[in-house]
mmCIF file of the N, C-alpha and C atoms, coordinates in Angstrom:
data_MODEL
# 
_entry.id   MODEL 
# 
loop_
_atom_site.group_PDB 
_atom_site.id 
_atom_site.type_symbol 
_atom_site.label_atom_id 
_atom_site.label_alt_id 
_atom_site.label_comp_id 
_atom_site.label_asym_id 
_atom_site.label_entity_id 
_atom_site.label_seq_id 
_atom_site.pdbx_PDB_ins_code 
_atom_site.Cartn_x 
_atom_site.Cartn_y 
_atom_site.Cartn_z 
_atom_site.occupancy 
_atom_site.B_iso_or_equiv 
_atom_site.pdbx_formal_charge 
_atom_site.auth_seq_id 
_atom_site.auth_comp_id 
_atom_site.auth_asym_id 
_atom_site.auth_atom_id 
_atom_site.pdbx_PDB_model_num 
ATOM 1   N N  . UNK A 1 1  ? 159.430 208.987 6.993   1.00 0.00 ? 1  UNK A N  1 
ATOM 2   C CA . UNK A 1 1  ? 160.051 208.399 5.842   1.00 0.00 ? 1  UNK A CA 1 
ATOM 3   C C  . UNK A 1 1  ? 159.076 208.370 4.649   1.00 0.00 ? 1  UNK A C  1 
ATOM 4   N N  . UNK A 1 2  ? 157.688 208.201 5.020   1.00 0.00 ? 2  UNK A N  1 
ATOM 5   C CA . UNK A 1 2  ? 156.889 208.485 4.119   1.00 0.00 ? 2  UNK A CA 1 
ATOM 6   C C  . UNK A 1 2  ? 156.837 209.130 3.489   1.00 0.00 ? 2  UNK A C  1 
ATOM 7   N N  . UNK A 1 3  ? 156.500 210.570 3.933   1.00 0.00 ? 3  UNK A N  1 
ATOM 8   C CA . UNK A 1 3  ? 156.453 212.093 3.253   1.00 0.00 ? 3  UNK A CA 1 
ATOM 9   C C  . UNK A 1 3  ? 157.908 211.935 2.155   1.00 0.00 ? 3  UNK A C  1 
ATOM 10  N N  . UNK A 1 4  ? 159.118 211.695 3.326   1.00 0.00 ? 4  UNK A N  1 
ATOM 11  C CA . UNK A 1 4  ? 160.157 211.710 2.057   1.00 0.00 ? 4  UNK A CA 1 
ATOM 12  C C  . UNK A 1 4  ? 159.988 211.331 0.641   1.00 0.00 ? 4  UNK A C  1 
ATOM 13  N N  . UNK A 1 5  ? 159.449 210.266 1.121   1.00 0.00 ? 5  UNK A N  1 
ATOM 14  C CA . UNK A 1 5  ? 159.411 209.106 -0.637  1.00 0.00 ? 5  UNK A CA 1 
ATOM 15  C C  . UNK A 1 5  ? 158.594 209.615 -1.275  1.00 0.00 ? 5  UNK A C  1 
ATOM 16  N N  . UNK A 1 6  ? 157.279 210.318 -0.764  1.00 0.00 ? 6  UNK A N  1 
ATOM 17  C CA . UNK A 1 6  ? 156.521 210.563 -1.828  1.00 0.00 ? 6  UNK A CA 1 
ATOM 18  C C  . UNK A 1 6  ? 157.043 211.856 -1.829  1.00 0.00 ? 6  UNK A C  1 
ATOM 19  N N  . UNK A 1 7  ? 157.333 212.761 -1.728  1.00 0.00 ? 7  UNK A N  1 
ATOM 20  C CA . UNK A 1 7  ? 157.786 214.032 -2.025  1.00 0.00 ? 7  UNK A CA 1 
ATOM 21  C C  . UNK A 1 7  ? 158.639 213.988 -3.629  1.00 0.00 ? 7  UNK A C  1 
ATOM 22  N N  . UNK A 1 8  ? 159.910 212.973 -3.060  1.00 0.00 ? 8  UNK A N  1 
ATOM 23  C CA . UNK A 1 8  ? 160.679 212.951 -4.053  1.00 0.00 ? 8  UNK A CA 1 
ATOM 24  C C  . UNK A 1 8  ? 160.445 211.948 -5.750  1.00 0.00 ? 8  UNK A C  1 
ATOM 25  N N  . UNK A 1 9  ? 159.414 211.143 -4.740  1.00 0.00 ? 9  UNK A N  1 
ATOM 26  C CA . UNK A 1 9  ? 158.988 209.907 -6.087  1.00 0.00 ? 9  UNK A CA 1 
ATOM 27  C C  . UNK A 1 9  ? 157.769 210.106 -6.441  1.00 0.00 ? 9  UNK A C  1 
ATOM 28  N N  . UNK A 1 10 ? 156.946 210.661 -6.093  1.00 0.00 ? 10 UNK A N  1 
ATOM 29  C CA . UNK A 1 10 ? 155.578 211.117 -6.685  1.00 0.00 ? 10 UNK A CA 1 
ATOM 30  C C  . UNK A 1 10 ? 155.590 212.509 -7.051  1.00 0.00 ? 10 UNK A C  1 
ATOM 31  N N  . UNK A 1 11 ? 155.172 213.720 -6.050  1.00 0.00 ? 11 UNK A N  1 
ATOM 32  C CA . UNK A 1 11 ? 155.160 214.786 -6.252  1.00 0.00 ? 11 UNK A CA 1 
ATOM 33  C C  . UNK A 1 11 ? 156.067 215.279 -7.071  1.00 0.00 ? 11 UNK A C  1 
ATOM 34  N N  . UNK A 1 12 ? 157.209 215.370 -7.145  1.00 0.00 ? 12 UNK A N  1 
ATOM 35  C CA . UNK A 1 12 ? 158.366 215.679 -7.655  1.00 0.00 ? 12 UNK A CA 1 
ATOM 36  C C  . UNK A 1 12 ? 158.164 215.422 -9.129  1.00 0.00 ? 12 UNK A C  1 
ATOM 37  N N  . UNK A 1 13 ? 157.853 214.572 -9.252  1.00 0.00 ? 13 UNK A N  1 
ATOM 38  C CA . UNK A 1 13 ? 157.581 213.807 -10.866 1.00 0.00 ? 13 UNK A CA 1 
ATOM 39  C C  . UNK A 1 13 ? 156.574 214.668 -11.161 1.00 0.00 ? 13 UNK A C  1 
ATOM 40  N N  . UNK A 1 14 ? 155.178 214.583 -10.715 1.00 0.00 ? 14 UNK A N  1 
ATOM 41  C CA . UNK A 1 14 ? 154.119 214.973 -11.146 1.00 0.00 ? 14 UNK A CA 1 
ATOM 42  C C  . UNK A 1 14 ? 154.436 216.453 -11.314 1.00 0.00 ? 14 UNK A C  1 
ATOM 43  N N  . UNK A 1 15 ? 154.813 217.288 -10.583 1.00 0.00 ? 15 UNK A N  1 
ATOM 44  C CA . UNK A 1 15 ? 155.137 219.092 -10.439 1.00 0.00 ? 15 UNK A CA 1 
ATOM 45  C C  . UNK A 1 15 ? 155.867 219.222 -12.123 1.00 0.00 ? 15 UNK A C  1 
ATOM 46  N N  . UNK A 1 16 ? 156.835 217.913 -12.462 1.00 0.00 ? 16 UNK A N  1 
ATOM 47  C CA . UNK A 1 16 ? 158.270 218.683 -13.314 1.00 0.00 ? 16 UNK A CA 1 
ATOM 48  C C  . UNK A 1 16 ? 157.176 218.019 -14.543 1.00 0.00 ? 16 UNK A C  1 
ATOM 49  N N  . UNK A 1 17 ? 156.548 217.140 -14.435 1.00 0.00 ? 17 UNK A N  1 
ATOM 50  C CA . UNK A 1 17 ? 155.811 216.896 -15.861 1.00 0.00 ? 17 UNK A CA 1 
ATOM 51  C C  . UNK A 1 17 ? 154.454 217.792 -15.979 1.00 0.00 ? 17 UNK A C  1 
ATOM 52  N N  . UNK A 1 18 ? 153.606 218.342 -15.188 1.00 0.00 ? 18 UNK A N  1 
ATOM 53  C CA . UNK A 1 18 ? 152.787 219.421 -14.957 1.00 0.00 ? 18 UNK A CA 1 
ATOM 54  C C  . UNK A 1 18 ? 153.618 220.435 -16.321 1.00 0.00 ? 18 UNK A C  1 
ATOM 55  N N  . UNK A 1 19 ? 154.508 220.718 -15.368 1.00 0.00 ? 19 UNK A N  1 
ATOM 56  C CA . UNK A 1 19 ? 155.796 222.494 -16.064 1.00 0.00 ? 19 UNK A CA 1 
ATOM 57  C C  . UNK A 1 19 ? 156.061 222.181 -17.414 1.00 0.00 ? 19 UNK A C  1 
ATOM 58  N N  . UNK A 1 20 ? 156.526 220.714 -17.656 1.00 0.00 ? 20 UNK A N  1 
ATOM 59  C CA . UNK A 1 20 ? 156.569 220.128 -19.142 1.00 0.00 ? 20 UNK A CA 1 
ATOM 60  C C  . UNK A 1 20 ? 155.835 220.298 -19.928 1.00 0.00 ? 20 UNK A C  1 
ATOM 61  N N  . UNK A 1 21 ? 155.302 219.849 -19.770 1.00 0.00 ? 21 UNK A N  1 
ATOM 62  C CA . UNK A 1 21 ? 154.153 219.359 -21.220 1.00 0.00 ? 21 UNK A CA 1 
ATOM 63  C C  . UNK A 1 21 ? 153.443 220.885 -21.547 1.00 0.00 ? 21 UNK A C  1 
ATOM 64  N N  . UNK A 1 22 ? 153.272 221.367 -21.532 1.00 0.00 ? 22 UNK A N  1 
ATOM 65  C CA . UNK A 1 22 ? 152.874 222.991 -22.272 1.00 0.00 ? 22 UNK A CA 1 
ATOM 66  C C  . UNK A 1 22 ? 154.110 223.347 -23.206 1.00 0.00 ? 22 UNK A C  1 
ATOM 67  N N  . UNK A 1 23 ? 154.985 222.903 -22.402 1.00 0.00 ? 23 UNK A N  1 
ATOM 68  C CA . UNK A 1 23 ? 156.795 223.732 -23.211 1.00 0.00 ? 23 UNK A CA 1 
ATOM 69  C C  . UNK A 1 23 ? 156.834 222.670 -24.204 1.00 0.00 ? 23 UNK A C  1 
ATOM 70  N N  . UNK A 1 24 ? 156.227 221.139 -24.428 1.00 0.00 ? 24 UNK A N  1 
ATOM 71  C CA . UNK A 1 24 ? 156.722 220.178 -25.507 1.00 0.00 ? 24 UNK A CA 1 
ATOM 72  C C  . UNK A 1 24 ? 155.620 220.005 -25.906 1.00 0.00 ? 24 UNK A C  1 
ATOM 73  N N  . UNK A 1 25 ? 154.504 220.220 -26.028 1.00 0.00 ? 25 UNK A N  1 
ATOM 74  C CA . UNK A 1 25 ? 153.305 219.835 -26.388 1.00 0.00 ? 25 UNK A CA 1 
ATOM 75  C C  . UNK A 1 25 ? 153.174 220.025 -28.249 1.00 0.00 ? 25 UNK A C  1 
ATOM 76  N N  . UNK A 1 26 ? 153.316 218.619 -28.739 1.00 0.00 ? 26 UNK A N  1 
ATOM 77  C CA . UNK A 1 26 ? 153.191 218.254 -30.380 1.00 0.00 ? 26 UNK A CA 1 
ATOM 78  C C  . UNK A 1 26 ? 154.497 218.423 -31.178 1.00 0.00 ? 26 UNK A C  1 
ATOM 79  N N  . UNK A 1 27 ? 155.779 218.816 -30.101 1.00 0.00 ? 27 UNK A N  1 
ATOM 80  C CA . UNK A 1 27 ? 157.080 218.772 -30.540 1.00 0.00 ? 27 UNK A CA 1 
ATOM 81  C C  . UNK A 1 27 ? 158.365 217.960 -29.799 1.00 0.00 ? 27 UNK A C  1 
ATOM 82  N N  . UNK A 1 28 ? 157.855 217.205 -28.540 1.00 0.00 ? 28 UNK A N  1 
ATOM 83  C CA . UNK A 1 28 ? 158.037 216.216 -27.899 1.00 0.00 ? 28 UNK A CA 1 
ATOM 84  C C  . UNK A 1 28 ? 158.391 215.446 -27.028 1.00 0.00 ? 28 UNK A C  1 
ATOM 85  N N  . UNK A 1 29 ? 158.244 214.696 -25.766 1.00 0.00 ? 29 UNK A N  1 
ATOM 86  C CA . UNK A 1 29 ? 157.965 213.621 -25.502 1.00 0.00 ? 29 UNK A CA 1 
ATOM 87  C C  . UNK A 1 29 ? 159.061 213.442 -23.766 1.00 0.00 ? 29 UNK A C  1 
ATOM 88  N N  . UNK A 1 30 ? 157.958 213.145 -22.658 1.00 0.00 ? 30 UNK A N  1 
ATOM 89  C CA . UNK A 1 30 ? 158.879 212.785 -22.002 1.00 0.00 ? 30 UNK A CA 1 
ATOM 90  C C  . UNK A 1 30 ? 158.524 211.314 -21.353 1.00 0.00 ? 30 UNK A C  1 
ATOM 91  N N  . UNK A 1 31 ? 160.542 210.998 -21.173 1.00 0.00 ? 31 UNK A N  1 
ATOM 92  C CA . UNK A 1 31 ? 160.624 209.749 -21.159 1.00 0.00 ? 31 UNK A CA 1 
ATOM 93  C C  . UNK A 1 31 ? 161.094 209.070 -19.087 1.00 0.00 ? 31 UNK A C  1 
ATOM 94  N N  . UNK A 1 32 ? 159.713 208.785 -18.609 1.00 0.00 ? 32 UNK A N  1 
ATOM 95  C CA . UNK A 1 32 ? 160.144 208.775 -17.176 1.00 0.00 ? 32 UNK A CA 1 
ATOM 96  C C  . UNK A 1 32 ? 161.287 207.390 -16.916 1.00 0.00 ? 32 UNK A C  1 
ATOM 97  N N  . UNK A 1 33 ? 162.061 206.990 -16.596 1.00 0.00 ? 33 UNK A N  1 
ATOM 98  C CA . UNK A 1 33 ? 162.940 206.375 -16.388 1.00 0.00 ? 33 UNK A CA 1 
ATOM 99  C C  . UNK A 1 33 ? 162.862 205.857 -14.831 1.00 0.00 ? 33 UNK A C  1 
ATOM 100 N N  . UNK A 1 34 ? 162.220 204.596 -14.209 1.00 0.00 ? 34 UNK A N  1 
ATOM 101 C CA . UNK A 1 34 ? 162.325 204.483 -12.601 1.00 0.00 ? 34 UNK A CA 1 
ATOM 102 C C  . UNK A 1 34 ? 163.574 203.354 -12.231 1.00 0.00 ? 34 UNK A C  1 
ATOM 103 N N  . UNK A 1 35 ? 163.922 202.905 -11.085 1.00 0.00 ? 35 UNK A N  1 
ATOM 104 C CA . UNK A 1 35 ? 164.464 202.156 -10.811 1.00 0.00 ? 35 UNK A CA 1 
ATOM 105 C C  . UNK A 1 35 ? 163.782 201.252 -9.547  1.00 0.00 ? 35 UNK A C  1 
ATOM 106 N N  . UNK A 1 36 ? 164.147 199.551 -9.238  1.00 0.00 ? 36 UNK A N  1 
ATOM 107 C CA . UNK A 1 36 ? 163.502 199.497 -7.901  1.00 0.00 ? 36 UNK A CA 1 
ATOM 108 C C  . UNK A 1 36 ? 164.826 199.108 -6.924  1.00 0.00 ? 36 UNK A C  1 
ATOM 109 N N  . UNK A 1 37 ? 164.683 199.070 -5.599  1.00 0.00 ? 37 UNK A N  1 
ATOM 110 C CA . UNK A 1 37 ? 165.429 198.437 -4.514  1.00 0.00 ? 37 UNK A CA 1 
ATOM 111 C C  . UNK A 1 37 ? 165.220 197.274 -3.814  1.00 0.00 ? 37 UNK A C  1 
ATOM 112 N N  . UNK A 1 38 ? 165.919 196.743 -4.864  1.00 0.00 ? 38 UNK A N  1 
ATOM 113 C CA . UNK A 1 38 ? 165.155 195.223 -3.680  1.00 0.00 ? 38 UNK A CA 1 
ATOM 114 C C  . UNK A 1 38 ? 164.979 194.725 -2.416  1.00 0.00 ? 38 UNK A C  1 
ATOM 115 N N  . UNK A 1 39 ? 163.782 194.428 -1.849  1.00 0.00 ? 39 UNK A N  1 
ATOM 116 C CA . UNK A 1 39 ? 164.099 194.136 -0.375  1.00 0.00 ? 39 UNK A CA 1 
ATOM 117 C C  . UNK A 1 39 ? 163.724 195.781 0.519   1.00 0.00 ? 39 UNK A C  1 
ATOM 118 N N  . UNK A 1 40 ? 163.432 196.683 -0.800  1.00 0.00 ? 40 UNK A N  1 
ATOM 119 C CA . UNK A 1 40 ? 162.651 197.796 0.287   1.00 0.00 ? 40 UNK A CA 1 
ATOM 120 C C  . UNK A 1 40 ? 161.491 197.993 -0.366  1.00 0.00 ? 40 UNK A C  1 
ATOM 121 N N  . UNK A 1 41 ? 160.172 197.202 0.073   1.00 0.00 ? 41 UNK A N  1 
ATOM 122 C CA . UNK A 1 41 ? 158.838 197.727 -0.289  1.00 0.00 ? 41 UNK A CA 1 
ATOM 123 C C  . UNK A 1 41 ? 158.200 198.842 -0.520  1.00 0.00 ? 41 UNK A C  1 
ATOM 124 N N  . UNK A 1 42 ? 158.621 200.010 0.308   1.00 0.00 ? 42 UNK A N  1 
ATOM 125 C CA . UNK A 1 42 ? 158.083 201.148 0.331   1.00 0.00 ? 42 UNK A CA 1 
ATOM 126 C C  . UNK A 1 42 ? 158.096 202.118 -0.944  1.00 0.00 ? 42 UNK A C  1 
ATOM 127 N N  . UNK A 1 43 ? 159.964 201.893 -0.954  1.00 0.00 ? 43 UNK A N  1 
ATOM 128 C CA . UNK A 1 43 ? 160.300 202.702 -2.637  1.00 0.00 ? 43 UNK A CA 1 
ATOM 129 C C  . UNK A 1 43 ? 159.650 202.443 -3.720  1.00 0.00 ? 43 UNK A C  1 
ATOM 130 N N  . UNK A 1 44 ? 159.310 200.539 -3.460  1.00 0.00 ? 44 UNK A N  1 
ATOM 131 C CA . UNK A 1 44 ? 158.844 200.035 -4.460  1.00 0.00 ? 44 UNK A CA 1 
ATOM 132 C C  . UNK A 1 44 ? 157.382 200.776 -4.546  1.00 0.00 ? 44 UNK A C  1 
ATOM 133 N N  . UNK A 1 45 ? 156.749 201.115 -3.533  1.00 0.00 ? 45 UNK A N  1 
ATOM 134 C CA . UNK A 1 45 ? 155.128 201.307 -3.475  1.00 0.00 ? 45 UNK A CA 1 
ATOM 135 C C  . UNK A 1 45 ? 154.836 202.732 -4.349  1.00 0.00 ? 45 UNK A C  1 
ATOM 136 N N  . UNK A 1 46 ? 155.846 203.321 -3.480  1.00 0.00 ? 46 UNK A N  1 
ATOM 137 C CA . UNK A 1 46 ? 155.916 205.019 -4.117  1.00 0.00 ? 46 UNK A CA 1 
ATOM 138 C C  . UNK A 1 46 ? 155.930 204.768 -5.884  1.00 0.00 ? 46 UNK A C  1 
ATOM 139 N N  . UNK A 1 47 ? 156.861 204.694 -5.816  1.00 0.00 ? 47 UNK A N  1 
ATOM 140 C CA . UNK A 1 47 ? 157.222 204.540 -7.840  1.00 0.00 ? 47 UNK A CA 1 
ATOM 141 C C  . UNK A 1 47 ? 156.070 204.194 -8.533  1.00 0.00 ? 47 UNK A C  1 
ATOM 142 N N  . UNK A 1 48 ? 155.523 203.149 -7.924  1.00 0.00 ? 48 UNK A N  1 
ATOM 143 C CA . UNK A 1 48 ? 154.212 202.429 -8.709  1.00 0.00 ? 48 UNK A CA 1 
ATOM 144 C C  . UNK A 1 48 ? 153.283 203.848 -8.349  1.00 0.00 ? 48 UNK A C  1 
ATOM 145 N N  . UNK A 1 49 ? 153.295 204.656 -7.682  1.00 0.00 ? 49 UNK A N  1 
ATOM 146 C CA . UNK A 1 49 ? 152.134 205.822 -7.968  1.00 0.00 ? 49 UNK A CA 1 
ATOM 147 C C  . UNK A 1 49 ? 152.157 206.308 -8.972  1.00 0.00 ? 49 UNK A C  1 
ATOM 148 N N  . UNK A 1 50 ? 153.140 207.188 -9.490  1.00 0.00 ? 50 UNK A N  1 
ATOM 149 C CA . UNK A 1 50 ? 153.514 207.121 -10.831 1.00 0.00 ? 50 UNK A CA 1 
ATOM 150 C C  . UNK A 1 50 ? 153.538 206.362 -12.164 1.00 0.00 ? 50 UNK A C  1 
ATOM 151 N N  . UNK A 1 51 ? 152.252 206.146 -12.748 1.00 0.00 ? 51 UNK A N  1 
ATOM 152 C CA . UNK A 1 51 ? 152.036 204.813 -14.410 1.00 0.00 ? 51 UNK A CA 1 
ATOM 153 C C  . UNK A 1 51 ? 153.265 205.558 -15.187 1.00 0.00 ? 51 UNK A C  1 
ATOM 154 N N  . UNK A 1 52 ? 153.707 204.623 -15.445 1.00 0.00 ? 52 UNK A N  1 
ATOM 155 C CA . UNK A 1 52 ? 154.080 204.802 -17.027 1.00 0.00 ? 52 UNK A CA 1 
ATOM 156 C C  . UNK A 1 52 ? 153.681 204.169 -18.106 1.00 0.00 ? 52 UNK A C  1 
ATOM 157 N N  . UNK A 1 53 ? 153.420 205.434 -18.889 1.00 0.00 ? 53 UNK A N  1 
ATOM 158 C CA . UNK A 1 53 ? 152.393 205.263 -20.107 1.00 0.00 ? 53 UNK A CA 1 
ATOM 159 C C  . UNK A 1 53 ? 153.390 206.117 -21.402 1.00 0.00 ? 53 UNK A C  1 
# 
């Protein structure tokens, strides 16, 4: 279940904003959007790998 979460909530993120930012770079801007589940820690843990800044 691990691998899952981070696959889809870390890696996943990090790979598609990697590919980004060269294609928008000084014309603009991406906006990560998370959600949490209450009462499941784990999702919660994953997401927080990911800052938003």
């Amino acid at each position: 279940m691990f691998d899952a979460l981070t696959d889809v909530n870390f890696n996943d993120v990090y790979v598609l904003m990697q590919q980004l930012l060269p294609q928008i770079a000084g014309v603009g801007a991406i906006v990560r959007v998370s959600s949490t589940i209450p009462g499941y820690g784990p999702h919660a843990e994953v997401k927080s790998a990911v800052p938003m800044t």
